[in-house]
N, CA and C atoms as an extended XYZ file, in Angstrom:
591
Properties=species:S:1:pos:R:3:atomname:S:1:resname:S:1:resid:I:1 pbc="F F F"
N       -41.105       34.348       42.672 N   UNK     1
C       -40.008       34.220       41.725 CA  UNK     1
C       -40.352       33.142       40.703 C   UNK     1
N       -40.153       33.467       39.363 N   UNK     2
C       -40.539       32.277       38.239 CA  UNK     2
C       -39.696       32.122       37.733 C   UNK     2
N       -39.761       30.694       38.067 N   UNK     3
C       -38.254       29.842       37.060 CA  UNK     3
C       -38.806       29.212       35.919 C   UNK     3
N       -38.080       29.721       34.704 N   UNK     4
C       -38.739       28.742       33.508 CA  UNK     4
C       -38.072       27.260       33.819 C   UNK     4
N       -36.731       27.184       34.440 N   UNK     5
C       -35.896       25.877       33.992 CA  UNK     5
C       -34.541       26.032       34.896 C   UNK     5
N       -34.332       24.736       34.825 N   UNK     6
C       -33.106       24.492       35.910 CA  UNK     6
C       -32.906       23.185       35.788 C   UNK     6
N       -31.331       22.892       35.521 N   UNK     7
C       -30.865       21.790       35.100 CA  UNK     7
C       -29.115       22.085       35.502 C   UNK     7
N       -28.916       20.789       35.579 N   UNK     8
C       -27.297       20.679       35.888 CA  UNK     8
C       -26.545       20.674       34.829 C   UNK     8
N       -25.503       21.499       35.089 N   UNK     9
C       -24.783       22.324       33.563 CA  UNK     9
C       -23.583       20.903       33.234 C   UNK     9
N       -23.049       20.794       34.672 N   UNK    10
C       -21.748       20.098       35.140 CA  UNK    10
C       -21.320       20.545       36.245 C   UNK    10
N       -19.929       19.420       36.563 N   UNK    11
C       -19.198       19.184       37.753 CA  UNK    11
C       -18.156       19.148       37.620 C   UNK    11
N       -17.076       19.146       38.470 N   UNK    12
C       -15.843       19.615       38.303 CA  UNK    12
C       -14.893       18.959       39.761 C   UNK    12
N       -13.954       18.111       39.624 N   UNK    13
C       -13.022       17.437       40.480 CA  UNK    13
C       -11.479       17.977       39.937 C   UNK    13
N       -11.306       19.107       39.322 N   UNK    14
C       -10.305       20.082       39.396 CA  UNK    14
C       -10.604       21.118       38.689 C   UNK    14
N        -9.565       22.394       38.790 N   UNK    15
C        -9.858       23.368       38.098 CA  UNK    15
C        -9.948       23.120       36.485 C   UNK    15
N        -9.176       22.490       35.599 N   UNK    16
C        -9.419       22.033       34.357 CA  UNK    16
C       -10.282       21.951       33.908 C   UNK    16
N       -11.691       21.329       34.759 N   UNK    17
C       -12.615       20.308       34.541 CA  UNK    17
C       -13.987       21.695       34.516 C   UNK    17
N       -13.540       23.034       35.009 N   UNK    18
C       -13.974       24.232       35.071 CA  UNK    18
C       -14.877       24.662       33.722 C   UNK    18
N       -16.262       24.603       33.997 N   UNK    19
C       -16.772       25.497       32.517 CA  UNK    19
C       -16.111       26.937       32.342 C   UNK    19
N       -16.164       27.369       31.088 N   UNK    20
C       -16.140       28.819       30.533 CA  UNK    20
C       -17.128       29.206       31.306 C   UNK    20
N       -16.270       30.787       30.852 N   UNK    21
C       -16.954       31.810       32.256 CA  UNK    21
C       -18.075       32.383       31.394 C   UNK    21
N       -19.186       32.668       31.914 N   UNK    22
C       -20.582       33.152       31.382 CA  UNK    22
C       -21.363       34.304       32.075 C   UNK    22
N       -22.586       33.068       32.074 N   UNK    23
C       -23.861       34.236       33.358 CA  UNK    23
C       -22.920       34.409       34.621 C   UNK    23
N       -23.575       35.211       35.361 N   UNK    24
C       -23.251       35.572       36.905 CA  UNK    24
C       -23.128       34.263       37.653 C   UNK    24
N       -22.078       34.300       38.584 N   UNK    25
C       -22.775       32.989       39.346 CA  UNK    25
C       -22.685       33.312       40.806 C   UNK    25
N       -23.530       32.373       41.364 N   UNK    26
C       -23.621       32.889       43.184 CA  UNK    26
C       -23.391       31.254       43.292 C   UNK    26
N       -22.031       30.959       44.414 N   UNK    27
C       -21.546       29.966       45.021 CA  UNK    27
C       -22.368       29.713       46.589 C   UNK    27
N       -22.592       28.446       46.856 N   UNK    28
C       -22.978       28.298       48.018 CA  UNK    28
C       -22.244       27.095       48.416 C   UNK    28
N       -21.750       28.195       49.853 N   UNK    29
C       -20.800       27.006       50.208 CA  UNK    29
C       -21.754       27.099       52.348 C   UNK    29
N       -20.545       25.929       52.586 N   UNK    30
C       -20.912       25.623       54.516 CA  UNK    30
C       -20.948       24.042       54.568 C   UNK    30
N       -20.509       24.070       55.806 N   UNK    31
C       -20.109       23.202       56.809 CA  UNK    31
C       -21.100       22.021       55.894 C   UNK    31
N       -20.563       20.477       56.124 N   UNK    32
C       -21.176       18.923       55.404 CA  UNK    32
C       -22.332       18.995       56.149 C   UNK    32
N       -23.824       18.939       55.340 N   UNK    33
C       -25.007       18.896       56.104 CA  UNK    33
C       -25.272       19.573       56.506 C   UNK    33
N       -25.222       20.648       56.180 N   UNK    34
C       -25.754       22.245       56.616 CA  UNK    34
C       -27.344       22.551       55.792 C   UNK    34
N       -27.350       21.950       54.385 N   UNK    35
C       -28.258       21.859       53.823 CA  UNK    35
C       -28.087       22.697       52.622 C   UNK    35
N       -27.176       22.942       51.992 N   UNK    36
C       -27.163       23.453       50.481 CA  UNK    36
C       -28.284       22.937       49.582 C   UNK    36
N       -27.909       21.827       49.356 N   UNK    37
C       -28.852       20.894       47.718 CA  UNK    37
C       -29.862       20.986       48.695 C   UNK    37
N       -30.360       21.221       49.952 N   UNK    38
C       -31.845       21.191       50.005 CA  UNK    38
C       -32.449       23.270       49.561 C   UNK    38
N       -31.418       23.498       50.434 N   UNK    39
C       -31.903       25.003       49.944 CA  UNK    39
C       -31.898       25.685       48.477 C   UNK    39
N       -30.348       24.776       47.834 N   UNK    40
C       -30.607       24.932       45.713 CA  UNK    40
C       -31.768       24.705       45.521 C   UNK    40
N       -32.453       23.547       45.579 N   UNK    41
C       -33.831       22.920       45.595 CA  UNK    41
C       -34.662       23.813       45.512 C   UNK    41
N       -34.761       24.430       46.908 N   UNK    42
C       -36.241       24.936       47.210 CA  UNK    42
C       -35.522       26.664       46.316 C   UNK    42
N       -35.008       27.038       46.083 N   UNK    43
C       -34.638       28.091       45.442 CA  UNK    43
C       -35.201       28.032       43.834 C   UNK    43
N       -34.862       26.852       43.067 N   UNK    44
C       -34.988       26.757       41.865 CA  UNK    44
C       -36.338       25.840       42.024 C   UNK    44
N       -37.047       25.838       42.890 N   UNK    45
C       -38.237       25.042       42.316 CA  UNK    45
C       -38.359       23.816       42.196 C   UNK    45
N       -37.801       23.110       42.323 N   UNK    46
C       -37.059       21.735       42.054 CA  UNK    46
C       -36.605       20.662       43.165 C   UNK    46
N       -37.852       19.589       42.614 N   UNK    47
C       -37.292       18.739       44.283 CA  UNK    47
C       -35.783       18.206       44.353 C   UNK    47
N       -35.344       17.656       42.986 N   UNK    48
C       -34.299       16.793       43.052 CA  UNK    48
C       -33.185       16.888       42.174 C   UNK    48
N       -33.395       18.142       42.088 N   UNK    49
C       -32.128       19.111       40.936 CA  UNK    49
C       -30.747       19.080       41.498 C   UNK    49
N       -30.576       19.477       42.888 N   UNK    50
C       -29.382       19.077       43.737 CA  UNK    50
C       -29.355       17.480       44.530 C   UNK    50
N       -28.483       16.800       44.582 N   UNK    51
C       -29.108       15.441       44.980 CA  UNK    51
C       -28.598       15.940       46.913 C   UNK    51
N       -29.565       15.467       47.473 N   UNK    52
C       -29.346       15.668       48.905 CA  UNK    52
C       -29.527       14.185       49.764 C   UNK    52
N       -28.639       14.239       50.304 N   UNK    53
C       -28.136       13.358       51.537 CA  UNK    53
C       -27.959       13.557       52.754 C   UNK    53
N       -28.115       12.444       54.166 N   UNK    54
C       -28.085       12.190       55.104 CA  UNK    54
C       -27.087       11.542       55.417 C   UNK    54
N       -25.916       11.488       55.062 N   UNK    55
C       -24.309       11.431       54.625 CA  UNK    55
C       -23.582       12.864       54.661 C   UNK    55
N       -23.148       13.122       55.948 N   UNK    56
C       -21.910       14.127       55.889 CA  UNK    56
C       -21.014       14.011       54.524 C   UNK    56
N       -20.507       14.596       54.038 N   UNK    57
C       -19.832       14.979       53.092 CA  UNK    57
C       -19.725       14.028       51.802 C   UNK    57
N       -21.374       14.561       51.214 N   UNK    58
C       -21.790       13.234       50.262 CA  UNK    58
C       -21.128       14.419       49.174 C   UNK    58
N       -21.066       15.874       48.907 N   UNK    59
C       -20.710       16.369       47.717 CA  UNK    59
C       -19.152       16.477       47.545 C   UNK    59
N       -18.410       16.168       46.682 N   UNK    60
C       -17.299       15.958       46.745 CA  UNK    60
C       -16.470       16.997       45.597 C   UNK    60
N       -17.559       17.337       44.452 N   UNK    61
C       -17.176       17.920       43.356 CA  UNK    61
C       -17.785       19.523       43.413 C   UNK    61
N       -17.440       20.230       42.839 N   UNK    62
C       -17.845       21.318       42.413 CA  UNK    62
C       -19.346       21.006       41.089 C   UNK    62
N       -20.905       21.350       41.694 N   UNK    63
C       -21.750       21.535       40.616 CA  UNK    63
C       -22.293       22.647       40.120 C   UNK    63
N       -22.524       23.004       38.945 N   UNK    64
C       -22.779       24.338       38.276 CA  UNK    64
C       -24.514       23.344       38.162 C   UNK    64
N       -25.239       24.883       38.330 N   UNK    65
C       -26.835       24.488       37.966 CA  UNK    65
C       -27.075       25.578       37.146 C   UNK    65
N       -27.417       25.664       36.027 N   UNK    66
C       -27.948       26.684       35.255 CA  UNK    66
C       -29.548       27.065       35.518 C   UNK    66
N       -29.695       28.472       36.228 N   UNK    67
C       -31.063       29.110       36.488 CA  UNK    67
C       -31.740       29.745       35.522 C   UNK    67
N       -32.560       29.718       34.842 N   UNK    68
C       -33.243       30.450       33.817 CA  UNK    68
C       -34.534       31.164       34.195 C   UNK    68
N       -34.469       32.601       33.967 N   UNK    69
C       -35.711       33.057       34.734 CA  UNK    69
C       -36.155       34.016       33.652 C   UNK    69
N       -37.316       34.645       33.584 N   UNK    70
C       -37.752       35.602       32.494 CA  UNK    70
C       -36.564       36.337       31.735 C   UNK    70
N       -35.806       37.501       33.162 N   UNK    71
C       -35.495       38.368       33.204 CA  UNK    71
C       -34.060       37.854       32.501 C   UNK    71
N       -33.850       36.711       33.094 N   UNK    72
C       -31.577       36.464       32.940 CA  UNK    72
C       -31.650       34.705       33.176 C   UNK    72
N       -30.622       34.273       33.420 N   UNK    73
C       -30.001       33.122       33.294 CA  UNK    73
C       -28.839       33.508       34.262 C   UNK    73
N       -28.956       32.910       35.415 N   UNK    74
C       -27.760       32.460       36.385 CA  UNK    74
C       -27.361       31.114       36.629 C   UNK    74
N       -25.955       31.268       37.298 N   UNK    75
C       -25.432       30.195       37.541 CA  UNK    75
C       -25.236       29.172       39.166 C   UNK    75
N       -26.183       28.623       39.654 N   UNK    76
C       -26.049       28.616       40.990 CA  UNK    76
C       -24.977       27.242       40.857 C   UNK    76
N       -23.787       27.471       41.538 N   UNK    77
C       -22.604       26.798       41.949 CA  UNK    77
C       -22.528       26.046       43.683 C   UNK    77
N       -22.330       24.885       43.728 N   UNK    78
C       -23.139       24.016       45.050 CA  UNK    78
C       -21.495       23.391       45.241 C   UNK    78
N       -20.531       24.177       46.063 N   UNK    79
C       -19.178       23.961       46.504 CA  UNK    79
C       -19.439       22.614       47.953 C   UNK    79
N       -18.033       21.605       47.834 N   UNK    80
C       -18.207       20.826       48.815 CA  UNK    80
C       -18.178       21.190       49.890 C   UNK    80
N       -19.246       20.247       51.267 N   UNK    81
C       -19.232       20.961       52.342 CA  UNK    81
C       -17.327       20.820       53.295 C   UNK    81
N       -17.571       21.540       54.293 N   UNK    82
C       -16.366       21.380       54.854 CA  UNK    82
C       -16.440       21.064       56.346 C   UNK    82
N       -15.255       20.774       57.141 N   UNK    83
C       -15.674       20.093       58.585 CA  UNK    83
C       -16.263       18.691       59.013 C   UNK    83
N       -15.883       17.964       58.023 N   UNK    84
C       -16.185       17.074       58.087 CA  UNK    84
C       -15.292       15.854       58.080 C   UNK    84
N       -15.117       15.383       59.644 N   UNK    85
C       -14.629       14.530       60.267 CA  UNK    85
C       -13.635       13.587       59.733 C   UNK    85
N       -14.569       12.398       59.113 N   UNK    86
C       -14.752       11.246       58.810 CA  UNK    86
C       -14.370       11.016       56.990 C   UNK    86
N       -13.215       12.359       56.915 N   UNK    87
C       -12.479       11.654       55.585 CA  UNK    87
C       -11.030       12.263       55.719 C   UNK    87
N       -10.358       11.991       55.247 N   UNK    88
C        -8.878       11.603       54.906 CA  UNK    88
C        -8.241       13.000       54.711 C   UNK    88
N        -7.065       13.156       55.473 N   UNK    89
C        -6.497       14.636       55.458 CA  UNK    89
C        -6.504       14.854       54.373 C   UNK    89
N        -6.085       14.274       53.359 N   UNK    90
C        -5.816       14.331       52.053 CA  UNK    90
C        -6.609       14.599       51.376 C   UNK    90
N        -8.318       14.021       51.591 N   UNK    91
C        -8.906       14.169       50.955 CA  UNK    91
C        -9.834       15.829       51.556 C   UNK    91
N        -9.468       15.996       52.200 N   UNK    92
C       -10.005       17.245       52.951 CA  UNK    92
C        -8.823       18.527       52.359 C   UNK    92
N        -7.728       18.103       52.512 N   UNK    93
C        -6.941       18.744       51.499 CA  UNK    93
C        -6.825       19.199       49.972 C   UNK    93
N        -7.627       18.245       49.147 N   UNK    94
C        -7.990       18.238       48.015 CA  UNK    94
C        -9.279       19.466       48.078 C   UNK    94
N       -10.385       18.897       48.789 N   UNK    95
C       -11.092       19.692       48.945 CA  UNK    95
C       -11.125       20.917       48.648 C   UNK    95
N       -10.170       21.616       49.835 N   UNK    96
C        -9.837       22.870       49.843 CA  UNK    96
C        -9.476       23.527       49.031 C   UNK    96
N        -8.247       22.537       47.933 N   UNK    97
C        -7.336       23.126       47.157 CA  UNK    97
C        -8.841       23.823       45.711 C   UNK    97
N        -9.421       22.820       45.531 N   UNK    98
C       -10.344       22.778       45.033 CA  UNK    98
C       -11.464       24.256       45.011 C   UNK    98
N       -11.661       24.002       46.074 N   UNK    99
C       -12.737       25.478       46.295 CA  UNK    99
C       -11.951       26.779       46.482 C   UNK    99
N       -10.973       26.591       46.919 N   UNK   100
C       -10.024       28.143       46.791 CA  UNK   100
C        -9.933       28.451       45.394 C   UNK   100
N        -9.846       27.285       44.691 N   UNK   101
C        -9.348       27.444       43.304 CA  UNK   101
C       -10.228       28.319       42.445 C   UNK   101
N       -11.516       27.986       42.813 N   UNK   102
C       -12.622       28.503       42.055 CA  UNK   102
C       -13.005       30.000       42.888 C   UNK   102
N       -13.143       29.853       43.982 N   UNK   103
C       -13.012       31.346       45.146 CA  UNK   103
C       -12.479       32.399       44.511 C   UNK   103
N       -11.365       32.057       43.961 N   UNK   104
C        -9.989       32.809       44.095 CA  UNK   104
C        -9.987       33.513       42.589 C   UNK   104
N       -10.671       32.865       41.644 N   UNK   105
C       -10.102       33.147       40.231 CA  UNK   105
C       -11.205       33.463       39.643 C   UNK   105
N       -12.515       32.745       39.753 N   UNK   106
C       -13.847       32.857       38.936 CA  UNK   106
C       -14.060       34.320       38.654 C   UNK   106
N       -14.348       34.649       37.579 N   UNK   107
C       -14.598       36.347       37.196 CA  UNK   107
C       -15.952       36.615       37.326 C   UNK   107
N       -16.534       35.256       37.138 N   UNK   108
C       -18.176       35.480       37.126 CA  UNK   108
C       -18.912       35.673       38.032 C   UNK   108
N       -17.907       35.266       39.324 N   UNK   109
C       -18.598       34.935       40.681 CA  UNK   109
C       -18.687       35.947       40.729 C   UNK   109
N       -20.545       36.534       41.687 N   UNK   110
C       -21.007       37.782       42.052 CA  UNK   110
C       -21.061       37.489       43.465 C   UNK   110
N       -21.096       36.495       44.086 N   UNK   111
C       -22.216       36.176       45.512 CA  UNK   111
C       -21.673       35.184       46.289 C   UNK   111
N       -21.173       34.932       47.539 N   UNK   112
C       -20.885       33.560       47.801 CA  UNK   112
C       -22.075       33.520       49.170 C   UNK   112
N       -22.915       32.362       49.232 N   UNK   113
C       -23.694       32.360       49.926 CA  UNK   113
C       -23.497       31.405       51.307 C   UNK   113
N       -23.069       31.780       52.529 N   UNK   114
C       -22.945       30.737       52.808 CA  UNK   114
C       -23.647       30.075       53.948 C   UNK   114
N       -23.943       29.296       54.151 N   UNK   115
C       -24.896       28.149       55.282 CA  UNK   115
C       -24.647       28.404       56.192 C   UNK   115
N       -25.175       28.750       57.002 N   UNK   116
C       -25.471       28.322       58.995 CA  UNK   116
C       -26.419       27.831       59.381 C   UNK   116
N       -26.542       26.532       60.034 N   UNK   117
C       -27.335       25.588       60.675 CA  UNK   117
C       -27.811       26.112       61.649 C   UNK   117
N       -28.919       26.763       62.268 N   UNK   118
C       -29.161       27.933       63.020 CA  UNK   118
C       -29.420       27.240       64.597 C   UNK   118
N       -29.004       26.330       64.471 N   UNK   119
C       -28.572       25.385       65.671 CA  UNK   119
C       -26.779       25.247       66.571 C   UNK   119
N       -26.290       25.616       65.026 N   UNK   120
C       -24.701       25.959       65.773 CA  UNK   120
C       -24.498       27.089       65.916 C   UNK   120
N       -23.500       27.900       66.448 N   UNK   121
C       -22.898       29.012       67.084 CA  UNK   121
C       -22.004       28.838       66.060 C   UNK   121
N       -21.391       29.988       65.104 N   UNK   122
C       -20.498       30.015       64.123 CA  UNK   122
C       -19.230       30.086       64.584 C   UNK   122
N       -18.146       28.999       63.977 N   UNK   123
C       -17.340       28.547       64.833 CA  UNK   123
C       -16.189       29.255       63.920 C   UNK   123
N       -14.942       29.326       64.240 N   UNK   124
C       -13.902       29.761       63.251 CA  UNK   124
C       -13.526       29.876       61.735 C   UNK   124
N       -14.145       28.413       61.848 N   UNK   125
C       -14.427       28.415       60.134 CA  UNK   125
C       -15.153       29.619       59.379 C   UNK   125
N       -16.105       29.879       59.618 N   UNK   126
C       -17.044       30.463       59.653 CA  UNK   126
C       -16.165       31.704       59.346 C   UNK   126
N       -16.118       32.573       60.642 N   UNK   127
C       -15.169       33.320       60.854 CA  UNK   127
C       -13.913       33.761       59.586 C   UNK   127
N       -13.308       32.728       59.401 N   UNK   128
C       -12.048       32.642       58.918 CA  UNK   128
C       -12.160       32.669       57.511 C   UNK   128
N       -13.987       31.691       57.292 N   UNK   129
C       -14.095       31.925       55.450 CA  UNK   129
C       -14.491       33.336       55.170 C   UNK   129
N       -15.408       34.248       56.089 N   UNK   130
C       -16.283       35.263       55.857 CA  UNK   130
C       -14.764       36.106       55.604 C   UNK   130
N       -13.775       36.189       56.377 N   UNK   131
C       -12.787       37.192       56.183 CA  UNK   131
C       -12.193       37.186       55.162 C   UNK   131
N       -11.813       36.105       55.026 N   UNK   132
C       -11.125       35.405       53.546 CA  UNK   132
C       -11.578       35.693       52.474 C   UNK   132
N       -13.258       35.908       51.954 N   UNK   133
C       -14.306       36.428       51.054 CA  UNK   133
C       -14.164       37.936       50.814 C   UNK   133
N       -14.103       38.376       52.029 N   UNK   134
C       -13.564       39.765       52.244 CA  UNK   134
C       -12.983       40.776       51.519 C   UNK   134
N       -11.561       39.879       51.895 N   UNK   135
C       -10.080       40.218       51.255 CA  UNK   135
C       -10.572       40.148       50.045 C   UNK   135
N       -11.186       39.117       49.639 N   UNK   136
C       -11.047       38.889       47.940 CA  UNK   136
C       -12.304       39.536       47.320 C   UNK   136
N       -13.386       40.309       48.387 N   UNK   137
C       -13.946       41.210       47.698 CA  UNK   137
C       -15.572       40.430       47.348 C   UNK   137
N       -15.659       39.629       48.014 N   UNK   138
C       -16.628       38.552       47.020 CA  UNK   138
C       -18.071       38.891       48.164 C   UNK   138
N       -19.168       39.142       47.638 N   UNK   139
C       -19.993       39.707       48.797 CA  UNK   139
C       -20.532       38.632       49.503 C   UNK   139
N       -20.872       38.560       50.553 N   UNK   140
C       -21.421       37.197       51.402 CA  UNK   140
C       -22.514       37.382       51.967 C   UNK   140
N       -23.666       36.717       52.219 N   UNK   141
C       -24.991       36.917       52.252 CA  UNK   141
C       -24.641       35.177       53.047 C   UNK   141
N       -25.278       35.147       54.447 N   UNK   142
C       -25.391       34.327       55.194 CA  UNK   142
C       -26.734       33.930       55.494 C   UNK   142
N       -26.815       32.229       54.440 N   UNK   143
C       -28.335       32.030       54.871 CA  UNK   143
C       -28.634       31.303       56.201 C   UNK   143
N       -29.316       31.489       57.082 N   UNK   144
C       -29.373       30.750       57.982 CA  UNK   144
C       -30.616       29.617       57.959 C   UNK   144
N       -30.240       28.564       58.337 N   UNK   145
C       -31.016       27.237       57.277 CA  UNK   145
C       -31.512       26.078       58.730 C   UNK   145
N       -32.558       25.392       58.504 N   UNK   146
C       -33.124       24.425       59.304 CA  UNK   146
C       -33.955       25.314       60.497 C   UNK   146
N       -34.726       26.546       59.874 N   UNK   147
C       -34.830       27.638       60.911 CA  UNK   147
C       -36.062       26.820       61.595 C   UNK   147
N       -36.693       26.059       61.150 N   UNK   148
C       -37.498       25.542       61.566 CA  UNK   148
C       -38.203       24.619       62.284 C   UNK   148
N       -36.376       24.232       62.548 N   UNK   149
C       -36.272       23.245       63.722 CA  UNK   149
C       -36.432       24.025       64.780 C   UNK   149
N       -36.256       25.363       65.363 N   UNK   150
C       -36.406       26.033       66.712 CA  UNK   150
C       -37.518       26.588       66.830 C   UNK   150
N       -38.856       26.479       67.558 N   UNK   151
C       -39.752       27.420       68.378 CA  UNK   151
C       -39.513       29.385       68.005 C   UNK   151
N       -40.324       29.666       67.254 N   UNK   152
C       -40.309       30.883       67.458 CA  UNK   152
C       -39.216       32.054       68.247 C   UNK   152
N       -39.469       31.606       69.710 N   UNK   153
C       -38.742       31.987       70.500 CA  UNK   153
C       -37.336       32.392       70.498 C   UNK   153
N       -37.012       31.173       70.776 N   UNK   154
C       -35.675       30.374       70.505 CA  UNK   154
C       -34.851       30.654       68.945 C   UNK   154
N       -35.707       30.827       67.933 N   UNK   155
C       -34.968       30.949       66.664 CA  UNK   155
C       -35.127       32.529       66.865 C   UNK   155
N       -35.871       33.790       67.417 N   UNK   156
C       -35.587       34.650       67.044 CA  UNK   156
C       -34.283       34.669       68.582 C   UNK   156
N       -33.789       34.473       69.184 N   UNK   157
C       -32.759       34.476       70.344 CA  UNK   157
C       -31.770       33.856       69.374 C   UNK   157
N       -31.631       32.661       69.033 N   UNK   158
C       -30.484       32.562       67.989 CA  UNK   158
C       -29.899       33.246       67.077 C   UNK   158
N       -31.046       33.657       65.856 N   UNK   159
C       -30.864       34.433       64.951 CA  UNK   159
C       -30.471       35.576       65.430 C   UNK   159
N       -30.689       36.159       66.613 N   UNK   160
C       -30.168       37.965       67.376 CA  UNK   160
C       -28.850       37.443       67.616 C   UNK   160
N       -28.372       36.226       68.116 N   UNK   161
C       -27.173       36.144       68.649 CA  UNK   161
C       -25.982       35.510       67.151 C   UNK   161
N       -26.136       35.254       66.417 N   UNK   162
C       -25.606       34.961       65.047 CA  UNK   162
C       -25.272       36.897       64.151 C   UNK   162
N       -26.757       37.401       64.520 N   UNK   163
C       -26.243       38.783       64.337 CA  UNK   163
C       -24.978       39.336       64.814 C   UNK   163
N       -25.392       39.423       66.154 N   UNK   164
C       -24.155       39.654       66.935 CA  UNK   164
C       -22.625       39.216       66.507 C   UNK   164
N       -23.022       37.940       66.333 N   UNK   165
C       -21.387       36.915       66.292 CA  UNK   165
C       -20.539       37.358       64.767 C   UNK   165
N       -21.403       38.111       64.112 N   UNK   166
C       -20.930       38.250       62.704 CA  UNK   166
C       -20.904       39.796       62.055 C   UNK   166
N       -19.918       39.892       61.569 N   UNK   167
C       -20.056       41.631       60.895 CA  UNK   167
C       -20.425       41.581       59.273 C   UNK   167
N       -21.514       40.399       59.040 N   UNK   168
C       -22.506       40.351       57.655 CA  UNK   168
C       -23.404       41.099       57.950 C   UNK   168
N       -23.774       42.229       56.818 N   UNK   169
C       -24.791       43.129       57.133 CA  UNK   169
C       -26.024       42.477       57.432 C   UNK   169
N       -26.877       43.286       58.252 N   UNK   170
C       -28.313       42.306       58.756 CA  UNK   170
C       -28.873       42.308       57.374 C   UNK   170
N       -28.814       42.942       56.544 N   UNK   171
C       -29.722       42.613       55.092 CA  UNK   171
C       -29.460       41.663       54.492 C   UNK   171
N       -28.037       41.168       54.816 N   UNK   172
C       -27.819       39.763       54.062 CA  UNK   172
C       -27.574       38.651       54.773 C   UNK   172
N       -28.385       38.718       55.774 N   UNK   173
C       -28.784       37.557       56.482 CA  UNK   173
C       -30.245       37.190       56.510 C   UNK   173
N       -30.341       36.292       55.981 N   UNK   174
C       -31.251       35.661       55.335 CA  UNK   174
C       -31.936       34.228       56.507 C   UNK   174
N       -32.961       34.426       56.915 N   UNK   175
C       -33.532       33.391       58.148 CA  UNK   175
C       -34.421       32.316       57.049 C   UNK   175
N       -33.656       30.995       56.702 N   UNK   176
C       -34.659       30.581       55.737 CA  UNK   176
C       -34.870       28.647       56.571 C   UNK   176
N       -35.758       28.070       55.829 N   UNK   177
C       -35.600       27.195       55.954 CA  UNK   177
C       -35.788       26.186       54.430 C   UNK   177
N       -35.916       25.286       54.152 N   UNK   178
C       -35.672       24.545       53.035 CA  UNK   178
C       -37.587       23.336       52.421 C   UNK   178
N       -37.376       23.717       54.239 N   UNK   179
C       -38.647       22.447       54.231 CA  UNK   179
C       -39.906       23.480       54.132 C   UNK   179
N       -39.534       24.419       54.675 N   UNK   180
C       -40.989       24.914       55.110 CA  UNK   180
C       -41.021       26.456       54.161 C   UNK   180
N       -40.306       26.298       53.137 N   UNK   181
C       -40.046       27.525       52.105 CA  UNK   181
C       -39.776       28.980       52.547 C   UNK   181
N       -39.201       28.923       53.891 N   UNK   182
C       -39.270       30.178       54.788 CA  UNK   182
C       -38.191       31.090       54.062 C   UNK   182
N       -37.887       32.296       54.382 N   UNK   183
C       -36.956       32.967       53.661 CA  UNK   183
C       -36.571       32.941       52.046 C   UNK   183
N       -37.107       32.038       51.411 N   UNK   184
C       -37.139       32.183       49.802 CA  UNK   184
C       -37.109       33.242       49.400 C   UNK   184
N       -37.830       34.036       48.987 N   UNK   185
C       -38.084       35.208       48.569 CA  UNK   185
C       -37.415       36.248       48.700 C   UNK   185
N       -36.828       36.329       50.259 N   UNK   186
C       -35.998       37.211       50.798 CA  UNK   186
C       -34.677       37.009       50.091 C   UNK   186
N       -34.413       35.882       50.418 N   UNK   187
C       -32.844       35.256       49.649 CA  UNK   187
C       -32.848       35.757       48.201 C   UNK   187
N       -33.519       35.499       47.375 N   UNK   188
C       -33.608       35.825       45.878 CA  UNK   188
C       -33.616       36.991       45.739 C   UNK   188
N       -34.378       38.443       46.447 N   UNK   189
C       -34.130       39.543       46.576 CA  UNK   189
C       -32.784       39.836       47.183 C   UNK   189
N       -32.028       39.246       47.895 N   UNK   190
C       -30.751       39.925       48.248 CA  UNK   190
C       -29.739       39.242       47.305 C   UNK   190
N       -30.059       38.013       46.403 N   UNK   191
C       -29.070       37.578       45.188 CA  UNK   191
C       -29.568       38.555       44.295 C   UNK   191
N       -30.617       38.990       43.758 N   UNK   192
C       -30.757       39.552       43.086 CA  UNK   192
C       -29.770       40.788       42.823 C   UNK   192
N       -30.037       41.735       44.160 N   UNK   193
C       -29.385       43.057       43.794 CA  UNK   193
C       -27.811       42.859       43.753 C   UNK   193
N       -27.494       41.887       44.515 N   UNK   194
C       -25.589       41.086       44.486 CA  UNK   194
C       -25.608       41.049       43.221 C   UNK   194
N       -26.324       40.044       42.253 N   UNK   195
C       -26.160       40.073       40.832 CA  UNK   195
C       -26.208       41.338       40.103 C   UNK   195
N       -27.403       41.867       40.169 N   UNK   196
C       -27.326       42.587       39.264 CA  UNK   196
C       -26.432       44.080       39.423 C   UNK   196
N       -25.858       44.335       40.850 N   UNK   197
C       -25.210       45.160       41.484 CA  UNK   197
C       -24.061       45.437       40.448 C   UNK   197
């Protein structure tokens, strides 16, 4: 995949603060520390285009990244993580209000992509966002991320049992990792046809 360019468009701490609607965009959302800005990263080529942390719920805002590739110009959108402990109902409340907001209304959105740490068992959330996407029609492509923390073995026994746990088609489950550039390619072929679908 060749990226001419990739740069941060803007950010957004309410709907107001929302760019005009444009290129396509594919949202990636999941659980604080699941690894988004590492997987934006390795997607667009780019070590430090998404800023990534070792801080549960370091993203707080909504970021738009503008993708530029031969063919088109997309919009990859990096939503705050969720499940995360160690902040303020309120501010976990905000959160939410926040990412529904954009979920719910964006015309542009083609794709919502979302994270599994292929170390957890997908827990309700999970569950509860994939249905929710559903209803509203929005296609979901589940990357599964840090694949490379498990032994061969073990990650293909996980990855069979994540199949199982989920009614995301097996084509849009995506076995990637961030560090070790695993699943790239695959992922971009299943945004692809979401986009251009």
């Amino acid at each position: 995949m060749k990226i001419l360019g990739a740069e941060m468009l803007t950010a957004a701490a309410q709907p107001a603060q929302f760019p005009e609607v444009g290129a396509p965009e594919v949202a990636f959302l999941g659980r604080s520390n699941v690894g988004k800005s590492s997987l934006l990263n390795k997607l667009v080529q780019r070590r430090k285009l998404a800023r990534t942390s070792s801080t549960p719920g370091k993203t707080r805002l909504i970021h738009w990244y503008r993708v530029r590739r031969p063919e088109d110009e997309l919009l990859f959108v990096d939503l705050p993580g969720y499940g995360y402990a160690k902040v303020s109902k309120a501010e976990r409340k905000r959160w939410q209000g926040l990412v529904e907001a954009y979920l719910k209304h964006r015309e542009s959105l083609r794709a919502a992509v979302l994270l599994q740490d292929i170390r957890r068992d997908l827990s309700e959330d999970e569950d509860l966002l994939i249905a929710w996407l559903r209803e509203r029609e929005i296609p979901v492509v589940l990357a599964v991320t840090k694949s490379d923390k498990l032994k061969p073995m073990k990650r293909a026994a996980a990855v069979a049992a994540l199949r199982s746990d989920t009614d995301v088609r097996d084509e849009c489950i995506v076995v990637t990792s961030a560090e070790k550039g695993m699943g790239i390619d695959e992922l971009w072929r299943v945004l692809d046809e979401l986009v251009s679908g």
